[in-house]
DRENDO-1510 file (C-alpha; in Angstrom, 1 decimal, always signed):
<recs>
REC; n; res; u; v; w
REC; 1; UNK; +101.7; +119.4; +87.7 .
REC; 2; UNK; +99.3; +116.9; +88.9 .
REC; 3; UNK; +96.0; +118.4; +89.5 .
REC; 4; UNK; +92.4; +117.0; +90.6 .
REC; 5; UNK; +89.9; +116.2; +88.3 .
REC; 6; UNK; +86.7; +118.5; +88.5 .
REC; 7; UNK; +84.4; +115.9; +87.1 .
REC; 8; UNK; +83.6; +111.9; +86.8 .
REC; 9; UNK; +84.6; +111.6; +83.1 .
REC; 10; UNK; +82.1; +109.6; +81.0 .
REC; 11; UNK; +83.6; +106.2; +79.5 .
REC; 12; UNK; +84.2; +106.9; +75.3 .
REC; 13; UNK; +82.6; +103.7; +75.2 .
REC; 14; UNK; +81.8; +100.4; +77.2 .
REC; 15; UNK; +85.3; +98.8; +75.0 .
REC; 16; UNK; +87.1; +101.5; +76.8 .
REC; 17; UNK; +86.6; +100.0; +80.3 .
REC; 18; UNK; +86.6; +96.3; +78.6 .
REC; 19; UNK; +90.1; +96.8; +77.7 .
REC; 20; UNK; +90.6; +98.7; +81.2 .
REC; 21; UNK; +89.6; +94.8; +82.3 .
REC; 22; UNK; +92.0; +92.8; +80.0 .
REC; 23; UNK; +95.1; +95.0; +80.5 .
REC; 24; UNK; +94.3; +94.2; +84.4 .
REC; 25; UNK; +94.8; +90.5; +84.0 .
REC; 26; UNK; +98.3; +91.2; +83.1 .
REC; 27; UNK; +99.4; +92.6; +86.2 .
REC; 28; UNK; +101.1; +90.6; +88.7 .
REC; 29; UNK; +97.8; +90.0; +91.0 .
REC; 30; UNK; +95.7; +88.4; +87.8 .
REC; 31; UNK; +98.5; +86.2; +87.0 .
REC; 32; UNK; +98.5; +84.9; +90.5 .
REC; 33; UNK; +95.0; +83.9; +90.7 .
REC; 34; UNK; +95.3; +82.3; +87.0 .
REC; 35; UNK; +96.8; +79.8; +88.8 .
REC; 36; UNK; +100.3; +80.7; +87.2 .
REC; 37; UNK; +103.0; +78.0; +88.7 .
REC; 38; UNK; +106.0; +79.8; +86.5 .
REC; 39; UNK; +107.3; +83.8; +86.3 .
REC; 40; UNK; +106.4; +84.6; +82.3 .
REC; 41; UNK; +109.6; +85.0; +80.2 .
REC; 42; UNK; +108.7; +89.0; +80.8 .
REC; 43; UNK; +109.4; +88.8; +84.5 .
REC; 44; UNK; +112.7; +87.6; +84.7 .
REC; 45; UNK; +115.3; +89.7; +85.3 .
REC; 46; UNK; +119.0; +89.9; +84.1 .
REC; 47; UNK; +121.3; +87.8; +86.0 .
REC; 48; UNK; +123.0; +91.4; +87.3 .
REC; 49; UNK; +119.6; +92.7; +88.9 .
REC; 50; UNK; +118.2; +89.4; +90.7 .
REC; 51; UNK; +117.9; +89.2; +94.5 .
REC; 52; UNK; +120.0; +86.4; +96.6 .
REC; 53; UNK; +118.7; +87.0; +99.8 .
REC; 54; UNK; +121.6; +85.0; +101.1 .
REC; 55; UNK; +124.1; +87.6; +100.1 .
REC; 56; UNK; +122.4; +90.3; +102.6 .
REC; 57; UNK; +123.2; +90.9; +106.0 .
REC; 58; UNK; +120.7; +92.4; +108.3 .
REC; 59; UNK; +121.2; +95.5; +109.7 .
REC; 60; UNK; +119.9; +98.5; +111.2 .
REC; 61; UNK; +120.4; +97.5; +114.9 .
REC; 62; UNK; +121.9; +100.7; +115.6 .
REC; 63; UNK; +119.8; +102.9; +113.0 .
REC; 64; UNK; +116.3; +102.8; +114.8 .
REC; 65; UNK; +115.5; +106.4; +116.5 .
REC; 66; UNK; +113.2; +107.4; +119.5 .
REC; 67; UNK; +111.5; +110.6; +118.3 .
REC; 68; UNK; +109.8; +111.5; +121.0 .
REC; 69; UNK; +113.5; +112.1; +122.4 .
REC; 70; UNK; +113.9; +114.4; +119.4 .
REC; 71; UNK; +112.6; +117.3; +121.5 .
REC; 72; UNK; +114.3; +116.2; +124.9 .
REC; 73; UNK; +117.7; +116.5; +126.6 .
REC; 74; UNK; +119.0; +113.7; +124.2 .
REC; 75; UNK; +118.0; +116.1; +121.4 .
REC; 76; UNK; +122.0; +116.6; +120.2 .
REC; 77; UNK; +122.1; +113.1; +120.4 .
REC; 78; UNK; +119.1; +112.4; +118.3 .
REC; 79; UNK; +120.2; +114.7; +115.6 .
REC; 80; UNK; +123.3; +113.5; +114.9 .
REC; 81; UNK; +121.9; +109.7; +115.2 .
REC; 82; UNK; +119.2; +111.1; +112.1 .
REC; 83; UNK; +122.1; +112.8; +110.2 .
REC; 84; UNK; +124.9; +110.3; +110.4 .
REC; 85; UNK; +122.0; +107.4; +109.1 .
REC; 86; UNK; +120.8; +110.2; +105.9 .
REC; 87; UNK; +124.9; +111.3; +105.6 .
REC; 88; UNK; +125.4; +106.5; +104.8 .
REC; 89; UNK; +123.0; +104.6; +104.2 .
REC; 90; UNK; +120.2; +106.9; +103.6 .
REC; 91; UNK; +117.9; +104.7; +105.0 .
REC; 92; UNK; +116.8; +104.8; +109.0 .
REC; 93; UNK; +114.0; +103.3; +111.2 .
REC; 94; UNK; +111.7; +105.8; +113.9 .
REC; 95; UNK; +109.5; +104.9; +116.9 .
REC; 96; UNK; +107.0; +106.8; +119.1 .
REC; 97; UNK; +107.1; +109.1; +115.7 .
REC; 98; UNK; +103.4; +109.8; +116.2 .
REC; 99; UNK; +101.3; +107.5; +113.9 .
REC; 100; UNK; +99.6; +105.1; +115.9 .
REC; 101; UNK; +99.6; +101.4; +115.9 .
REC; 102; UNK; +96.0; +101.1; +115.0 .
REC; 103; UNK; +96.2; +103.4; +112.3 .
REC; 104; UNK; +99.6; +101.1; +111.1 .
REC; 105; UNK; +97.4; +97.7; +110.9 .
REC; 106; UNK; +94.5; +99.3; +109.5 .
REC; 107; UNK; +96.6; +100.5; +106.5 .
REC; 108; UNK; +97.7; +96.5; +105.9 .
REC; 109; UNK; +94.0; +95.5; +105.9 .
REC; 110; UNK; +93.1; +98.0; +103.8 .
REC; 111; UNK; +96.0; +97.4; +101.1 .
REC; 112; UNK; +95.3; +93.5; +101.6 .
REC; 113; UNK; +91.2; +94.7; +101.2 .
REC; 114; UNK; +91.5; +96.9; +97.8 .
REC; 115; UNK; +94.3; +93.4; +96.5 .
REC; 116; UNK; +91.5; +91.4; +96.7 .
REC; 117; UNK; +88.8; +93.0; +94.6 .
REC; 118; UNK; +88.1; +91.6; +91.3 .
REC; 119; UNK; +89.7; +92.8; +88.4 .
REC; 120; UNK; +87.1; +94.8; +86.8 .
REC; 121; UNK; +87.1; +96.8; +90.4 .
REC; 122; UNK; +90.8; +97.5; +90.4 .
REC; 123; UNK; +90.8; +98.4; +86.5 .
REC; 124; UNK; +88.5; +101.7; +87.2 .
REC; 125; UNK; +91.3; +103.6; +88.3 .
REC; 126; UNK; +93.7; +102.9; +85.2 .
REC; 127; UNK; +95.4; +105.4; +83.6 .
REC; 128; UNK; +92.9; +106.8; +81.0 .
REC; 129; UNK; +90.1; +106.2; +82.7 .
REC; 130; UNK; +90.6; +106.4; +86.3 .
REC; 131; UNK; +88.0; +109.0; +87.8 .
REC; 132; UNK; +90.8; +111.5; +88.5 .
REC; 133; UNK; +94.6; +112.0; +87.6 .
REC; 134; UNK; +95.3; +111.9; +91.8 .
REC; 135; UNK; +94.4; +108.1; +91.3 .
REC; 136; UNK; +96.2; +105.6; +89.3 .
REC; 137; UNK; +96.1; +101.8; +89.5 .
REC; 138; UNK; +99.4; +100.1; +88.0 .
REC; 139; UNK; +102.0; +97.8; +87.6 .
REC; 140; UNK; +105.5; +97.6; +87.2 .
REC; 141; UNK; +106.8; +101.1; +87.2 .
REC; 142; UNK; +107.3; +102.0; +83.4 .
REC; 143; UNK; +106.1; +98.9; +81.8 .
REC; 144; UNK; +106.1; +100.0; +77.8 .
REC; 145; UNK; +110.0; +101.1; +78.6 .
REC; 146; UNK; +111.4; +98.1; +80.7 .
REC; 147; UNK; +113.4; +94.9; +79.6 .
REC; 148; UNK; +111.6; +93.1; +82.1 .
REC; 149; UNK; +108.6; +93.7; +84.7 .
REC; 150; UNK; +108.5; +94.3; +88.8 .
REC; 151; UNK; +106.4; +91.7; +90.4 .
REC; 152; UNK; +104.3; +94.6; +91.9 .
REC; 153; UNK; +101.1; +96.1; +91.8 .
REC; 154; UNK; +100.1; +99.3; +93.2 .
REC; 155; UNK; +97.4; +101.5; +93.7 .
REC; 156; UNK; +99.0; +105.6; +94.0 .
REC; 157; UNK; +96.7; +108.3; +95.6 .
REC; 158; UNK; +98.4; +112.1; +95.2 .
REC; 159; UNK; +97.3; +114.4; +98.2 .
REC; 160; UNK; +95.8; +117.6; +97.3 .
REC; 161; UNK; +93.3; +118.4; +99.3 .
REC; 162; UNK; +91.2; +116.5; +101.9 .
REC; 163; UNK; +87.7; +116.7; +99.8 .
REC; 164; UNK; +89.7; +115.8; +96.5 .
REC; 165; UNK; +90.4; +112.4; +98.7 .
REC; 166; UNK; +87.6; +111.7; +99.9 .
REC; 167; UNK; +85.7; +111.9; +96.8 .
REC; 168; UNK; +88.3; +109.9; +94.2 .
REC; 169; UNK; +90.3; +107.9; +96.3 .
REC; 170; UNK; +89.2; +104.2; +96.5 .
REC; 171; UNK; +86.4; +103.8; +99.2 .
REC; 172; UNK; +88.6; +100.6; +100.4 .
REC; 173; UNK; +91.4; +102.9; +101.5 .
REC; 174; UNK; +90.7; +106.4; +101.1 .
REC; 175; UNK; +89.9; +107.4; +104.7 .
REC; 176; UNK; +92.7; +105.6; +106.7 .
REC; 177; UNK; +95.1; +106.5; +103.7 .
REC; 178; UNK; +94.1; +110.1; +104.5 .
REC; 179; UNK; +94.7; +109.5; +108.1 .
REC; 180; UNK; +98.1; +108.3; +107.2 .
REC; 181; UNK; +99.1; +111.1; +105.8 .
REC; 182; UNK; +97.7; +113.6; +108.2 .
REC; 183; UNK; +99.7; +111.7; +111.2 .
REC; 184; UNK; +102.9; +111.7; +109.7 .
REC; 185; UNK; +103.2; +115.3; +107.9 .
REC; 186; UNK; +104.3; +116.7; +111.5 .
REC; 187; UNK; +106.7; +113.9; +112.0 .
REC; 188; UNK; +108.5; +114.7; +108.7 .
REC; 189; UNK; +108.8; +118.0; +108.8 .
REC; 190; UNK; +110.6; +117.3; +112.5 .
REC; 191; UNK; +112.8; +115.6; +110.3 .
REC; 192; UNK; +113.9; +117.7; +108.1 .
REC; 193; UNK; +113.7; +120.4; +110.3 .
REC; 194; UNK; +116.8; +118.0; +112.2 .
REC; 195; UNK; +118.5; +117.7; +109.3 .
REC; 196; UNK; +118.5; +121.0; +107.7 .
REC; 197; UNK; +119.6; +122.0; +111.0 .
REC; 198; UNK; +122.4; +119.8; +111.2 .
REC; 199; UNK; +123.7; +121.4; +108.1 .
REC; 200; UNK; +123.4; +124.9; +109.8 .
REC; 201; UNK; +121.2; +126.6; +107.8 .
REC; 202; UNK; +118.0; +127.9; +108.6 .
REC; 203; UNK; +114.6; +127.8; +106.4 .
REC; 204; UNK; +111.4; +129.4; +106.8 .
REC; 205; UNK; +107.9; +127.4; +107.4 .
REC; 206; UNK; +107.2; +128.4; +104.1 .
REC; 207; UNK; +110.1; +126.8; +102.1 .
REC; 208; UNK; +110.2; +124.1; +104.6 .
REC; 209; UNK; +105.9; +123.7; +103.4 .
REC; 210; UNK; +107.1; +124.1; +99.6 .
REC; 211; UNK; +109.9; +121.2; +99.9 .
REC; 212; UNK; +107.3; +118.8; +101.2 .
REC; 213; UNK; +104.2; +120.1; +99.4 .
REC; 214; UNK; +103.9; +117.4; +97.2 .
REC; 215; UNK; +103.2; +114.0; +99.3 .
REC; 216; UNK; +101.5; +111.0; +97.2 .
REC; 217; UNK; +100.9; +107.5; +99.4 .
REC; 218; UNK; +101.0; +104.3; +97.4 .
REC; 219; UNK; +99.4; +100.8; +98.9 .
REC; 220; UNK; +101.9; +98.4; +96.8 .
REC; 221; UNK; +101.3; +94.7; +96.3 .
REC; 222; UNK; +103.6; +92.1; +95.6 .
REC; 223; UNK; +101.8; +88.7; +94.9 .
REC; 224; UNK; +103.8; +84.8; +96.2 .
REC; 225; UNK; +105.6; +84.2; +93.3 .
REC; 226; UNK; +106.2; +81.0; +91.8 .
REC; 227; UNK; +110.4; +82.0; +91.3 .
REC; 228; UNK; +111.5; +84.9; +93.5 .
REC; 229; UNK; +114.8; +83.9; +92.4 .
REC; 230; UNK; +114.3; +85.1; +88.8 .
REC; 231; UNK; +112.5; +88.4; +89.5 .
REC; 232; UNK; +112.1; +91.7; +91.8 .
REC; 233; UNK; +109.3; +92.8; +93.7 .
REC; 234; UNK; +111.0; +96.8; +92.9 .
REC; 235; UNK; +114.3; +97.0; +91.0 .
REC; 236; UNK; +117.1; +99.1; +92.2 .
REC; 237; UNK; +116.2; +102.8; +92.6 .
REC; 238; UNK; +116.0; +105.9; +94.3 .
REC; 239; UNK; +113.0; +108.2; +95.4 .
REC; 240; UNK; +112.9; +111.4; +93.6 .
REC; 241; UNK; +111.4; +113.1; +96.7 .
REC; 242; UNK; +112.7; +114.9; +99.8 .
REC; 243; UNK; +111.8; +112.3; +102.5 .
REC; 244; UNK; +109.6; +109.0; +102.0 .
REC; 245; UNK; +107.7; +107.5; +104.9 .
REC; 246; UNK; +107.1; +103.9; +104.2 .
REC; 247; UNK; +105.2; +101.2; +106.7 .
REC; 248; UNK; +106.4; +97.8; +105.9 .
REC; 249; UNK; +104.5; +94.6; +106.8 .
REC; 250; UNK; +105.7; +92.0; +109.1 .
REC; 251; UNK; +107.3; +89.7; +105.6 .
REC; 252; UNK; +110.5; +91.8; +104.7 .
REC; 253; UNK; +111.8; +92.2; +101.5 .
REC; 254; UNK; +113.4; +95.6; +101.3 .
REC; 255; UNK; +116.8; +96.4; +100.6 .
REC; 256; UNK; +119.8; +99.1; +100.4 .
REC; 257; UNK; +122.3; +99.3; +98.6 .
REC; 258; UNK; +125.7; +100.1; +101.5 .
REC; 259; UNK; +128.2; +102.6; +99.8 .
REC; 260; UNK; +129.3; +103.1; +96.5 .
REC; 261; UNK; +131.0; +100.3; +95.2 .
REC; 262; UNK; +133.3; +100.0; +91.9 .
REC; 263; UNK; +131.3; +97.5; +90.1 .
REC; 264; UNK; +128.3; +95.4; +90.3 .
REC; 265; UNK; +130.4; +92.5; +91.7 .
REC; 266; UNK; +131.3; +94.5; +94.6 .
REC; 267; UNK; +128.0; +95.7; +95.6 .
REC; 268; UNK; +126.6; +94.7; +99.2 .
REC; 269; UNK; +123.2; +95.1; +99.7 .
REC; 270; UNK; +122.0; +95.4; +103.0 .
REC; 271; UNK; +118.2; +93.8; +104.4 .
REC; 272; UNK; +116.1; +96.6; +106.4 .
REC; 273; UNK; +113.7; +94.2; +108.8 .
REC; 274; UNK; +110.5; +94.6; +109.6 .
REC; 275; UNK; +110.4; +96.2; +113.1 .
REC; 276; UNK; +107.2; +96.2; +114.6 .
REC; 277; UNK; +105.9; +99.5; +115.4 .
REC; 278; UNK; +108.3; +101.1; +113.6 .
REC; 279; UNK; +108.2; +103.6; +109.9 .
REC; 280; UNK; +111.2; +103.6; +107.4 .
REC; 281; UNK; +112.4; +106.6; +106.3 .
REC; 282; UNK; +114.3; +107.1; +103.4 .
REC; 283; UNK; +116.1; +110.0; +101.7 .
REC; 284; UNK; +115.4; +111.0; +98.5 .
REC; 285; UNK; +117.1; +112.7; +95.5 .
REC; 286; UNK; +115.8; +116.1; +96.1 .
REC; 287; UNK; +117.5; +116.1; +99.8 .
REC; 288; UNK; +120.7; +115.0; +98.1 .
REC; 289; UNK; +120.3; +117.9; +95.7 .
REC; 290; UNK; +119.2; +120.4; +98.6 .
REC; 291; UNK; +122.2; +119.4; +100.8 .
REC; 292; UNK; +124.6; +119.7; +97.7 .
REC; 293; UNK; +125.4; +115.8; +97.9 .
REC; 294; UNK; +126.0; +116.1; +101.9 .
REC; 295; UNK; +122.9; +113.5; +102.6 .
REC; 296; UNK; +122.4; +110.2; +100.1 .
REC; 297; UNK; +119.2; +109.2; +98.8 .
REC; 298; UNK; +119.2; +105.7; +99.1 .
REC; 299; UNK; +119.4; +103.2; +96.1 .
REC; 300; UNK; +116.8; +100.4; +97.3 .
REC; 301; UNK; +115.7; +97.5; +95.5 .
REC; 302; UNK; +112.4; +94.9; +97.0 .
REC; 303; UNK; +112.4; +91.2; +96.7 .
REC; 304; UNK; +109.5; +88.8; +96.3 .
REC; 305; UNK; +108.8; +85.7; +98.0 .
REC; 306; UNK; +107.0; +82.6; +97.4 .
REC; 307; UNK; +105.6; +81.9; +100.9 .
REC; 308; UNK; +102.8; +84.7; +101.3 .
REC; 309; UNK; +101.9; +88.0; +99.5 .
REC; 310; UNK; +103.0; +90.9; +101.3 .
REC; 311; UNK; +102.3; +94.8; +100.9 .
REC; 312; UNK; +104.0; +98.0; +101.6 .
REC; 313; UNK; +102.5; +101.6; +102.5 .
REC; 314; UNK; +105.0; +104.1; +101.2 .
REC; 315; UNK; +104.5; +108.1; +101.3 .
REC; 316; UNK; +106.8; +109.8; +99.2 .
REC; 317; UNK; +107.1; +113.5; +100.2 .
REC; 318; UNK; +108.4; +115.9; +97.5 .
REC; 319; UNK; +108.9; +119.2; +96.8 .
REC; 320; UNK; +106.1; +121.3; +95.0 .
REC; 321; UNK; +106.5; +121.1; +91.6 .
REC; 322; UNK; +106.7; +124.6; +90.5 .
REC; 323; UNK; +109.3; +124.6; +93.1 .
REC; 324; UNK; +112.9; +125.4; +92.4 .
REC; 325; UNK; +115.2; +123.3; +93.8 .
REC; 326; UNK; +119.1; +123.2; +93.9 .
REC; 327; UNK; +122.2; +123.4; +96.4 .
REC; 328; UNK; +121.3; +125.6; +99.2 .
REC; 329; UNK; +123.5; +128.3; +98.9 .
REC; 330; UNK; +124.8; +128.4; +102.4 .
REC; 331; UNK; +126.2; +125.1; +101.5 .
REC; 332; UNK; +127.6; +126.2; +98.3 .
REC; 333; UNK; +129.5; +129.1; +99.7 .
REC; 334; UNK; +130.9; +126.7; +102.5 .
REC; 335; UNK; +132.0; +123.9; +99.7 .
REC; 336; UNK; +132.7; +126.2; +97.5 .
REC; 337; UNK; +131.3; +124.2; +94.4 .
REC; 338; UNK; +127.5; +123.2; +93.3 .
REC; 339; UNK; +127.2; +119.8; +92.7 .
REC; 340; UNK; +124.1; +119.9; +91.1 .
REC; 341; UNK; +121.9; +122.9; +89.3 .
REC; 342; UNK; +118.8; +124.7; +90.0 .
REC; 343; UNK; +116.2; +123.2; +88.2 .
REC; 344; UNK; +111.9; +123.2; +88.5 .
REC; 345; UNK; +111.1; +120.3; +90.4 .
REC; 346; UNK; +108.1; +119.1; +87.7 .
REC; 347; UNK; +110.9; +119.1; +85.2 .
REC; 348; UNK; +113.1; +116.4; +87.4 .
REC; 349; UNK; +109.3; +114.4; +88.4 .
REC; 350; UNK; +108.9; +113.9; +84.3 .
REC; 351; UNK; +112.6; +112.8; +83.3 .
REC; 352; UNK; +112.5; +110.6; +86.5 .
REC; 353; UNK; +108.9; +109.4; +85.5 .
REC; 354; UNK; +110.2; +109.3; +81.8 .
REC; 355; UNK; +112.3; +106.0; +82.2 .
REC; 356; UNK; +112.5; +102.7; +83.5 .
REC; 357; UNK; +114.3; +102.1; +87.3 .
REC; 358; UNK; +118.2; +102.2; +87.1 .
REC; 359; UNK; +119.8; +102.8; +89.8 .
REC; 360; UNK; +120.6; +106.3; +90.8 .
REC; 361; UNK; +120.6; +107.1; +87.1 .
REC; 362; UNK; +117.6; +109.7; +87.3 .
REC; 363; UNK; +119.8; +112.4; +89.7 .
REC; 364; UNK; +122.4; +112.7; +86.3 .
REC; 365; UNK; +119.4; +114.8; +85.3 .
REC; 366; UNK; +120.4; +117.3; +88.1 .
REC; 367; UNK; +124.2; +116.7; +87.9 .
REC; 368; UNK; +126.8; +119.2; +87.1 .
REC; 369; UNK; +130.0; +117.3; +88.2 .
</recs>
C-alpha cells in the first residue's frame, strides 16, 4: 500500500541526486530540448502498435452527458445515456459536472509550468529519492521491462490526505492539483452511484468510499516529436481503477479501442476530441470486475504529435487497496457464473504495476473464464 513519508529523507550522497540528474536527461522532455531532430532507435514502436491517425474516425457526438440533468426529470434518461457509453465503448464525455473552467486552465498552466523546469528540478522527485513515495517523477510506464518507450513524461501525486499534499507535492502544482481532486470526488461518486444503480444493486456510502478510496492525479507530458509516426505518446491499455477522470488539452491525441475485434488487423480505433469544457471519463478494470464483465474498461492508447507539446490531467480513482474486490454477488446470482475472482485490490495494483502496457492483458490476473 502506498503510504506518506513521515520525513525529508537525507540524500546517501551528493552522486545520489547527480545520477537523479543524468537519468532525467533521458526522458522524453530532455531529449527534446537536446535539440533531438530523430525518435532514438528505443522509441520506436513495432509496426502493430504505431498510431495512423488517418485510420480513426472521430466520435463521441452522441456520448457527451449533461450532469447537472443527472438529478432532474431527464434522470432515467441520463442514466441509461452513462450506462449504455460504460456497457461499449467504455469511454464517455460530461459537462456542467462541477469542476470549474478556471480550475480546468489552471491545471494546463500548471502541467505546462512544472514541464518547463530544468532537469535537476524535475529529477528531485525520482523514484529513490523523491521526498515521499505519494510523489514520483517518470517516464514511460515500465521502462526496464518494455521493448520500446512512450514518448511521455509524467509527474504522479497519490492523495492521502490534504497536509500530506500540501507538504510533498510539487509547489508548481500541488494546490490546484488538490483542488482538482476535491471538485471532482462528488462528481464520481454520482457516477458510480448511476451505474451501480443501473445494475440494480444497492451499496452503502461506505463501500461506495472504499471502491474509490484510492485516487492518484498524474500531470502527463508528451513533448513535439520529431516522428509521431514511429512512436506512442501511451501504448494500448487499460486503467486498473474503478473510474478515471481525465482533462485533456485543446491538441487531441487520445484514443479507444471500439469492440473486440478478432485480430490486430481488424481493430478500429476510435479518436475522443477535445471538447472544451468538458472531462473524459473512463472505466476501468476494477468496474469491469465489480459488474462481473457487464461494463468495459476501455483499452486506450495516446498519440504524439510534431506540431506542439501537449499535456493531460488524468485522476485515476481506485479501490482501496486492502479492499477486496470481485463480482458483486447480486450479479452473480442473476448470471449465474463469476467471471472473475475475489482478490485484494494491492495484489491486482502490483501485477498491473509489474509489467509493461499490453492491452487488456493485466485483467487475466483477475480472470476465471
Amino acid at each position: 500500500m502506498l503510504m506518506p513519508g513521515s520525513v525529508l529523507p537525507s540524500y546517501a550522497s551528493v552522486l545520489d541526486l547527480l545520477d537523479a540528474f543524468r537519468r532525467s536527461l533521458l526522458f522524453s522532455c530532455g531529449l527534446v530540448d537536446s535539440g533531438l531532430t530523430e525518435v532514438p532507435a528505443r522509441y520506436i514502436q513495432p509496426l502493430d502498435q504505431r498510431i495512423n491517425k488517418q485510420d480513426a474516425a472521430v466520435a463521441l457526438q452522441n456520448m457527451t452527458v449533461d450532469l447537472s440533468e443527472l438529478d432532474g426529470p431527464n434522470h432515467e434518461q441520463v442514466v441509461k445515456t452513462i450506462a449504455h457509453a460504460a456497457e461499449t465503448l467504455g469511454f464517455f464525455q460530461v459537462v456542467n459536472h462541477g469542476v470549474s473552467l478556471e480550475l480546468m486552465e489552471s491545471l494546463k498552466v500548471a502541467a505546462h509550468r512544472f514541464f518547463s523546469q530544468p532537469a535537476e528540478k524535475k529529477a528531485v522527485y525520482l523514484k529513490g529519492v523523491s521526498p515521499s513515495p505519494i510523489v514520483k517523477y517518470g517516464t514511460s510506464f515500465v521502462p526496464e521491462k518494455e521493448k520500446a518507450l512512450e514518448w511521455k513524461d509524467y509527474v504522479s501525486m497519490v492523495y492521502t490526505n490534504d497536509a500530506n499534499a500540501l507538504e510533498f507535492w510539487p509547489n508548481e502544482c500541488k494546490e490546484v492539483a488538490l483542488e482538482y481532486i476535491k471538485m471532482s470526488t462528488e462528481m464520481v461518486k454520482r457516477l458510480l452511484r448511476a451505474l451501480i444503480g443501473n445494475l440494480e444493486v444497492k451499496l452503502d456510502e461506505s463501500t461506495l468510499d472504499a471502491l474509490v478510496g484510492l485516487r492518484m492525479v498524474n500531470m502527463n507530458f508528451y513533448p513535439t516529436c520529431p516522428n509521431p509516426e514511429l512512436t506512442v505518446g501511451v501504448g494500448r491499455h487499460s486503467d486498473m481503477g474503478t473510474l478515471t477522470v481525465l482533462l485533456q488539452d485543446g491538441i487531441g491525441g487520445l484514443y479507444v479501442k471500439k469492440g473486440e475485434a478478432s485480430s490486430s488487423a481488424n481493430e478500429e480505433w476510435i479518436e475522443i476530441p477535445p471538447v472544451h469544457g468538458a472531462l473524459v471519463i473512463n472505466v476501468g478494470d476494477a468496474l469491469q470486475i465489480l459488474s462481473n464483465g457487464r461494463y468495459k474498461s476501455a483499452e486506450h492508447r495516446v498519440r504524439t504529435t510534431s506540431v506542439e507539446s501537449r499535456v493531460s490531467v488524468p485522476i485515476f480513482n481506485a479501490p482501496l487497496p486492502v479492499a477486496k474486490i470481485g463480482p458483486l454477488p447480486e450479479l452473480v446470482a442473476r448470471d449465474g457464473v463469476a467471471r472473475y475472482r475475489e482478490l485484494v485490490f494491492e495484489d491486482y495494483m502490483n501485477n498491473f504495476f509489474g509489467k509493461s502496457h499490453e492491452g487488456k492483458k493485466s485483467l487475466d490476473f483477475a480472470s476465471i473464464l
